[in-house]
C-alpha positions in Angstrom: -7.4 -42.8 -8.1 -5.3 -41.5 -5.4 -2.1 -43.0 -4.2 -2.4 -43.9 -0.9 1.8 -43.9 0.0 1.4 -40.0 -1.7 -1.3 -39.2 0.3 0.8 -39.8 3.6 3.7 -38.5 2.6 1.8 -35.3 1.5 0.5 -35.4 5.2 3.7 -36.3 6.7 5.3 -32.9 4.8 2.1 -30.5 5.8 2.7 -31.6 9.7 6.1 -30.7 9.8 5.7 -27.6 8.1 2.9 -26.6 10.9 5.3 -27.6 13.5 8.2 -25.5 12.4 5.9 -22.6 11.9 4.6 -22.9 15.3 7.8 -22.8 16.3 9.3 -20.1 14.7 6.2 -17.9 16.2 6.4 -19.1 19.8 10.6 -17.7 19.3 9.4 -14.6 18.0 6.6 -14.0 20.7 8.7 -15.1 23.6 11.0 -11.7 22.0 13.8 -14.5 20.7 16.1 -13.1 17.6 14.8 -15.2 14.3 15.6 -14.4 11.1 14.2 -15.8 7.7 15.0 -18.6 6.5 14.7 -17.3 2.4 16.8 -14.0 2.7 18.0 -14.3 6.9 16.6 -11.0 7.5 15.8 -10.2 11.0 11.9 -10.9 11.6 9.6 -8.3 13.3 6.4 -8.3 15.4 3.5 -5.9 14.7 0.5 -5.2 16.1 -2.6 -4.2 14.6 -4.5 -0.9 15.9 -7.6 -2.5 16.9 -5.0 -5.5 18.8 -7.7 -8.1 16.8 -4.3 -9.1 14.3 -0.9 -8.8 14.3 2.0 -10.4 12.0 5.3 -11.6 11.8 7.6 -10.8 8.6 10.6 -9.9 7.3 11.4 -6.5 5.2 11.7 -8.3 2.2 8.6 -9.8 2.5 9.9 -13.6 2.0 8.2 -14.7 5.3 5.0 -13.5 6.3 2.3 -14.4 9.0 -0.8 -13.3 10.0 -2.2 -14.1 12.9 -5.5 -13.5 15.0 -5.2 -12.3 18.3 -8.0 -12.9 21.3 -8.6 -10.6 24.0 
């Protein structure tokens, strides 16, 4: 049976983790300097060739996003 405090507090930890990682993409969209957190290498922006993708990581490859572009 499933605990019902573990439950929330697994919720409580998945929202803030959304949050920050919305946040650390708006910074590097809006062309902000943000580095990552695991080895504070600068992240970079690349788009794909067909501009349907792009992603966000750093060299190492500790942090990396992909994201869906519209339009």
């Amino acid at each position: 049976m499933i605990n019902i405090q573990h439950f929330k507090e697994l919720q409580k930890k998945s929202s803030h983790s959304y949050h920050q990682q919305k946040a650390l993409i708006k910074k590097v969209l809006l062309g902000k300097t943000v580095y990552c957190d695991v080895c504070k290498g600068l992240l970079s922006l690349k788009l794909s060739e067909n501009s349907s993708t792009a992603s966000i990581y750093c060299a190492k490859g500790c942090t990396s996003i992909q994201l869906e572009v519209d339009g």
